[in-house]
ZAMARGU-4260 file (C-alpha; in steps of 0.2 Angstrom, whole numbers, plus 5000, padded with zeros to 4 digits):
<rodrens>
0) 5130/4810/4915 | 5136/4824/4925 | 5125/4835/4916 | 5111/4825/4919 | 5115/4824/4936
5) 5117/4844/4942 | 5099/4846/4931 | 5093/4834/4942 | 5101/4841/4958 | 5093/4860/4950
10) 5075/4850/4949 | 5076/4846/4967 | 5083/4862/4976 | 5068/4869/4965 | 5055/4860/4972
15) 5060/4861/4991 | 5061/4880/4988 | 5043/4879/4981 | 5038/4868/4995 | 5045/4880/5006
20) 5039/4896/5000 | 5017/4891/5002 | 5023/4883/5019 | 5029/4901/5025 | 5017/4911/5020
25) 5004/4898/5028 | 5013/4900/5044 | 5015/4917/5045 | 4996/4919/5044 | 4991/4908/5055
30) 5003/4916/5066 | 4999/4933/5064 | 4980/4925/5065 | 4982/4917/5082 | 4992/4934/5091
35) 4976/4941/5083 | 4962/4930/5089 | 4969/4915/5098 | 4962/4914/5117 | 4971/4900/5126
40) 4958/4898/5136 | 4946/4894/5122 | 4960/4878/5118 | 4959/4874/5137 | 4940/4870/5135
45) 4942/4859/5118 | 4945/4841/5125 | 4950/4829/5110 | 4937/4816/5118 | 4931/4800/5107
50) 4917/4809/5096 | 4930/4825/5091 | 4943/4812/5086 | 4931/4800/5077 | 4925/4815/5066
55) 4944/4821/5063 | 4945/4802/5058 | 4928/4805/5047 | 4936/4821/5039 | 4953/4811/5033
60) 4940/4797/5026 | 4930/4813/5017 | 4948/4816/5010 | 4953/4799/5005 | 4937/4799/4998
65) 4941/4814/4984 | 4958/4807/4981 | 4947/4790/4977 | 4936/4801/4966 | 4951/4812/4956
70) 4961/4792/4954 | 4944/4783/4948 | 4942/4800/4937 | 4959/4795/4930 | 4956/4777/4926
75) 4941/4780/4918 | 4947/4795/4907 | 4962/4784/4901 | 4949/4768/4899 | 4960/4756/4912
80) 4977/4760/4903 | 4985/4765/4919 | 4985/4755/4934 | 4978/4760/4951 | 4994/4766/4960
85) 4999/4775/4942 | 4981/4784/4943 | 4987/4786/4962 | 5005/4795/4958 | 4996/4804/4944
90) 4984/4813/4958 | 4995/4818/4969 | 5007/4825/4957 | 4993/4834/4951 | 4987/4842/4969
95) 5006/4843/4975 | 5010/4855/4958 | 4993/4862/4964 | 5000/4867/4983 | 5017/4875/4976
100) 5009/4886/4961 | 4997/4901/4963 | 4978/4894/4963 | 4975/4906/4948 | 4988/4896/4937
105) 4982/4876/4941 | 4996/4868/4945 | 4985/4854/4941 | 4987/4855/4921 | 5003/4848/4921
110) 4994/4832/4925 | 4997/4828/4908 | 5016/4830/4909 | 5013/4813/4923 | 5002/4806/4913
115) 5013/4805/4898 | 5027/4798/4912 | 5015/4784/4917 | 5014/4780/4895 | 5002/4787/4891
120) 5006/4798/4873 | 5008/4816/4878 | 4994/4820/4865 | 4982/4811/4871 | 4987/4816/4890
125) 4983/4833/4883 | 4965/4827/4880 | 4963/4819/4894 | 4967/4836/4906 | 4958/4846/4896
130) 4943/4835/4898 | 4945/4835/4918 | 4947/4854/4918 | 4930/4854/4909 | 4923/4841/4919
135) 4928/4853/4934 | 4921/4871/4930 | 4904/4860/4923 | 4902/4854/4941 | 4905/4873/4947
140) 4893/4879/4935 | 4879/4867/4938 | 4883/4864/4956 | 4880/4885/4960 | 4862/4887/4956
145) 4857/4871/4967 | 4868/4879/4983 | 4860/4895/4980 | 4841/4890/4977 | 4843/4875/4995
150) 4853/4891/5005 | 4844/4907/5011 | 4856/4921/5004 | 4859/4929/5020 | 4865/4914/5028
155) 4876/4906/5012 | 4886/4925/5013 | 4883/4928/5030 | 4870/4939/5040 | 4882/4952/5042
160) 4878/4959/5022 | 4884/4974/5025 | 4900/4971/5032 | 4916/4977/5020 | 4920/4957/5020
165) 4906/4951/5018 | 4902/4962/5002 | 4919/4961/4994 | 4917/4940/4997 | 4900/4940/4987
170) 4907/4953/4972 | 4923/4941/4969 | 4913/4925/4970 | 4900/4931/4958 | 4914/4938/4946
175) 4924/4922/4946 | 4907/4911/4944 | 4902/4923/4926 | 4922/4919/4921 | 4916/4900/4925
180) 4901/4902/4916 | 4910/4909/4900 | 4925/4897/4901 | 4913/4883/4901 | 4904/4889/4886
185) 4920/4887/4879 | 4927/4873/4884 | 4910/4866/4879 | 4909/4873/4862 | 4929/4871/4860
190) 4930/4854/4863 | 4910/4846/4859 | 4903/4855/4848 | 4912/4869/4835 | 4930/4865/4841
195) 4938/4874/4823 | 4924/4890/4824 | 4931/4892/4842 | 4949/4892/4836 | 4946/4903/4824
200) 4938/4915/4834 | 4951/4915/4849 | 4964/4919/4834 | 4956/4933/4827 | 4954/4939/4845
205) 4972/4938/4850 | 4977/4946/4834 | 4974/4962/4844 | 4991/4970/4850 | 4987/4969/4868
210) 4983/4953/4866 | 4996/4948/4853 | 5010/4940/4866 | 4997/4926/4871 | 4995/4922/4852
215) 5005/4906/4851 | 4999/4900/4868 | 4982/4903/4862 | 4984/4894/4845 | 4989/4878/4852
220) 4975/4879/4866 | 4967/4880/4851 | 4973/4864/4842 | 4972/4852/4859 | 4952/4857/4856
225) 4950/4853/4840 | 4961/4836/4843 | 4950/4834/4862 | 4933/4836/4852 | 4938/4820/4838
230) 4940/4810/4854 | 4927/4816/4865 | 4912/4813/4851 | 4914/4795/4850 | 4913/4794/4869
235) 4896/4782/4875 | 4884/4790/4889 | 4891/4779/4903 | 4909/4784/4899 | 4902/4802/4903
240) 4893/4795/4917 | 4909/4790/4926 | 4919/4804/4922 | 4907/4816/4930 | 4900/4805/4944
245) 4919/4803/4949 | 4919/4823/4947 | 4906/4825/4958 | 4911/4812/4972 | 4930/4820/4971
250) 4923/4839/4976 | 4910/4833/4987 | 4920/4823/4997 | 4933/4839/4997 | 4916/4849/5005
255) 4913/4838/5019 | 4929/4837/5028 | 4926/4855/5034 | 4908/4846/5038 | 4916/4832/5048
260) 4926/4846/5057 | 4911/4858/5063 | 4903/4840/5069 | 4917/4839/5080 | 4920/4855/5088
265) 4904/4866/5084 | 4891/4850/5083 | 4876/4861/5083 | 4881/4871/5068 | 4870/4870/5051
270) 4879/4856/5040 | 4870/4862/5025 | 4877/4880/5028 | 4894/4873/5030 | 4895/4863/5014
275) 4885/4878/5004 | 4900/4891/5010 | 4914/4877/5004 | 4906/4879/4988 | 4910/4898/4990
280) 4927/4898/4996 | 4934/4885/4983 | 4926/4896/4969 | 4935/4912/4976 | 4952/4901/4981
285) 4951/4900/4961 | 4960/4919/4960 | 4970/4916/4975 | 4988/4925/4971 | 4998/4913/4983
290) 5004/4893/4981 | 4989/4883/4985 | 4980/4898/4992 | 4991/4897/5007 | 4988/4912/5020
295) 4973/4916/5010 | 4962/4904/5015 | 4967/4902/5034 | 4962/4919/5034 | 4947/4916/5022
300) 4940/4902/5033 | 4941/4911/5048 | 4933/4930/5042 | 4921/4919/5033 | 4914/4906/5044
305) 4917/4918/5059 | 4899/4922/5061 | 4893/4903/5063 | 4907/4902/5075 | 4905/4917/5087
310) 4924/4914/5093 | 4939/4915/5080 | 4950/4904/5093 | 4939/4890/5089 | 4939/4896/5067
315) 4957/4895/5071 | 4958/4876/5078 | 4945/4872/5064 | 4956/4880/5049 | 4972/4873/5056
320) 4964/4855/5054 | 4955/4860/5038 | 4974/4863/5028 | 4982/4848/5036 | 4970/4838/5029
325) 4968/4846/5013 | 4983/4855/5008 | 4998/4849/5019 | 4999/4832/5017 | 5000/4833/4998
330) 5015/4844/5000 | 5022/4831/5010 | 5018/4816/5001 | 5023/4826/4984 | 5040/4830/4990
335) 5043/4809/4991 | 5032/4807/4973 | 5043/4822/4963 | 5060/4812/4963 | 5057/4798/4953
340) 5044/4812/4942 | 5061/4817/4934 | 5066/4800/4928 | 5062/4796/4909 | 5043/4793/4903
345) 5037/4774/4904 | 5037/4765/4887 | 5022/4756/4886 | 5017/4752/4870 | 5001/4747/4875
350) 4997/4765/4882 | 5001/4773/4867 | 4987/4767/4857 | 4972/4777/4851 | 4959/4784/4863
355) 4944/4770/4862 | 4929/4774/4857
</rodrens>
């Protein structure tokens, strides 16, 4: 019992040091930010009267609108298994692991380590958050072209072209989008189509002796296709449907906070503009080095949206609003969630059945 109890103690000093660690290097930006750019006499002129509050108000219901989207996506994915507040928990375990890990590693696959602590069989809960990481980079990849064919160029990645930022900003983007692109194929053919030919293939590749320390990791990525594509070919149209409808309502609604924002303190800025460029900075938040993109996408927001803005004081007060809403709260909500996380996976015998078809 002891034993038990100084792992648990372990667990929880862990995650208030991981917690800690994003929320440090966010602060330390946006100070270094503010002794940058702040003018107080830019925060003199903001007056926090009805129609800026309501549209602060409008952002959180843009947000509560995604966590809406990502629980509906999880009730759907598991066909009802899990109740609403377990569907709840699930998503904000997922974005809380998200905040605390580097954006390029996904705190969000361990989604399948709560989904196998609400009951559900930790093979199928494999299946499952491989299917919502596809979901995901489909609606990057078809999402793009449609942004970039309703958005002049010039105004999507500023007007400013030549500008070192600017330039470096469309290079990464369009890098991480080809990766998308490629990653989907996979995924697509992994899990759909040829799940054994793509296994196969990503063996022989990491045969190779720079490659050769990833092998293992790669043959069971491998083996969670294969066992995805059995269940995901007896799935009907509608079941699809859902899933990506609650994909596409879940980032959407992750857009238009920053919309609700710019209606609030800049109300004469293009909305269209503004969601196009969260398209952008999501894509290159995807490589972010840091816990939840913390420091990078204070700075991010206020380099890139700076020329729609003509005052980085008022980018500031926008990107302070913007992280609160999207990325603070989950760290504060998770640190209450993690606790009863490390307590032992629901039984639920109903729950371990077979995916329906």
């Amino acid at each position: 019992m002891a034993e038990v109890d100084n792992t648990e103690n372990k667990s929880r000093r862990s995650i208030w040091w991981r917690v800690a660690l994003p929320v440090v290097i966010g602060l330390c930006v946006v100070a270094w930010l503010f002794h940058k750019e702040f003018n107080p006499d830019v925060w003199r002129q903001v007056h926090f009267d009805p129609h800026v509050i309501l549209c602060i108000g409008l952002a959180w219901l843009f947000m509560a609108g995604r966590d809406f989207g990502l629980t509906w996506r999880f009730r759907a994915l598991t066909d009802k298994d899990i109740t609403w507040w377990q569907a709840i928990k699930v998503n904000f375990m997922c974005e809380f692991t998200s905040a605390i890990t580097p954006s390029a590693v996904g705190g969000s696959s361990l989604g399948m380590i709560f989904l196998h602590h609400e009951g559900i069989n930790l093979g199928r809960a494999t299946t499952l958050m491989m299917t919502t990481l596809f979901l995901d980079e489909l609606f990057f990849v078809v999402s793009c072209p449609i942004i970039v064919a309703i958005i002049p160029y010039d105004e999507l990645f500023g007007f400013d072209s030549s500008s070192s930022f600017m330039m470096g900003l469309r290079w990464v983007f369009w890098c991480v989008y080809a990766v998308l692109c490629v990653w989907t194929a996979i995924l697509f053919l992994g899990i759909i189509v040829k799940p054994e030919g793509i296994r196969r293939a990503l063996m022989f590749i990491f045969r190779l002796r720079l490659l050769r320390r990833w092998q293992s990791s790669v043959a069971a990525l491998g083996d969670n296709m294969v066992a995805t594509s059995k269940t995901l070919r007896t799935r009907s149209f509608r079941w699809w449907l859902d899933a990506f409808g609650a994909t596409a309502l879940t980032w959407s609604s992750r857009y238009l906070v920053v919309n609700a924002l710019f209606l609030g303190f800049v109300p004469g800025a293009d909305q269209l503009v503004v969601f196009g460029r969260q398209f952008v900075v999501w894509v290159v938040l995807m490589v972010s080095p840091t816990p939840g993109g913390s420091g990078v996408s204070e700075w991010l927001f206020t380099e890139y949206y700076g020329d729609m803005l003509h005052n980085g004081s008022i980018a500031l007060i926008i990107a302070l609003f913007w992280r609160i809403i999207t990325y603070y709260v989950y760290l504060i909500v998770g640190v209450f969630l993690a606790p009863s996380m490390l307590t032992a996976p629901k039984n639920n015998n109903k729950i371990e059945k077979s995916t329906k078809s």
